[in-house]
C-alpha positions in Angstrom: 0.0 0.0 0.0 1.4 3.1 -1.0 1.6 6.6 1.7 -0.2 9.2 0.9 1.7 12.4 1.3 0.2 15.9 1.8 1.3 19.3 1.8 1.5 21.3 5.5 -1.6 23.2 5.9 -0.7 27.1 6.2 -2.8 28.7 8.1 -5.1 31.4 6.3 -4.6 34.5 9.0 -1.2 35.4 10.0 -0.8 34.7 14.3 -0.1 38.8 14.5 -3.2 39.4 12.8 -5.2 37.0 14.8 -3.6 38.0 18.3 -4.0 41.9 17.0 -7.4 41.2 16.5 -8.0 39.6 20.2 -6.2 42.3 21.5 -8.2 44.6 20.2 -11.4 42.6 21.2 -10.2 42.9 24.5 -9.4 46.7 24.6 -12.9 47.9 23.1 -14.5 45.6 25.7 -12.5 47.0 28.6 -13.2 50.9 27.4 -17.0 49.9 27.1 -17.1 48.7 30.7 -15.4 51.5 31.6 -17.7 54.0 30.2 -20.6 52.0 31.4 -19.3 52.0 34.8 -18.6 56.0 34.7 -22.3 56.6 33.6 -24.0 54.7 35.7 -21.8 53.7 39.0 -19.7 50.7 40.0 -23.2 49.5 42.1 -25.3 49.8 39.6 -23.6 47.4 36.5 -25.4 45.0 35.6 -23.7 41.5 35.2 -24.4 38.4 33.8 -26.3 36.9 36.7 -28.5 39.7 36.9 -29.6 39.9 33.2 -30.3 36.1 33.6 -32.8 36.5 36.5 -34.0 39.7 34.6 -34.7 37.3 32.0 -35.9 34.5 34.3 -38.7 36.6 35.9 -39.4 38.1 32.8 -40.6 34.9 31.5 -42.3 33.9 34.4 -44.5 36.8 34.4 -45.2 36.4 30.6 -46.0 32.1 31.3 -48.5 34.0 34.0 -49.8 36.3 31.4 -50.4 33.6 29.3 -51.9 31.4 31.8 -54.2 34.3 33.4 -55.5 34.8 29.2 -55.7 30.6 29.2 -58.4 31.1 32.4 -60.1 34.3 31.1 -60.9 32.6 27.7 -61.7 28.9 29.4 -64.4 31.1 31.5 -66.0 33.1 28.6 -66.0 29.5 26.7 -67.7 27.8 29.4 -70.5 30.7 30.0 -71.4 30.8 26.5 -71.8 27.4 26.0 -73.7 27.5 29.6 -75.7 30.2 27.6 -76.8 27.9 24.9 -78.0 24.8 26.7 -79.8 27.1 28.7 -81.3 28.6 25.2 -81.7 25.2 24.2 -83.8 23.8 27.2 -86.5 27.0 26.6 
């Protein structure tokens, strides 16, 4: 059986590029936070634990919207049809 030989894979970005890139990544992200953190105070950032629960009691009060509009419309179902036996029985 014969060896297949191939050719060294070169990589399509340059390292510099790739670790200027980062690098810059890193220094937008730290001048953002340190804006944000000028505006509205070192106690008030938010972090990523607090936009989760944000997000967590946002969706329980929208599954308790839903469910509250699930009850209203289960009610105005069962008093029309109560409505029309009671037509019915006449």
């Amino acid at each position: 059986m014969a060896a297949i030989r191939t050719a060294p894979i070169e990589p399509a970005l340059p390292a510099g590029f790739v670790n200027a890139s980062r690098a810059f990544v890193a220094a937008a992200a730290d001048l953002v936070t340190g804006v944000q953190r000028r505006f509205v105070g070192p106690a008030n950032m938010r972090s990523a634990r607090d936009n989760a629960w944000a997000a967590t009691l946002e969706d329980r009060a929208r599954n308790e919207a839903r469910a509250e509009l699930t009850r209203e419309v289960a009610a105005l179902v069962a008093r029309r049809s109560s409505r029309r036996r009671l037509a019915k029985t006449r």
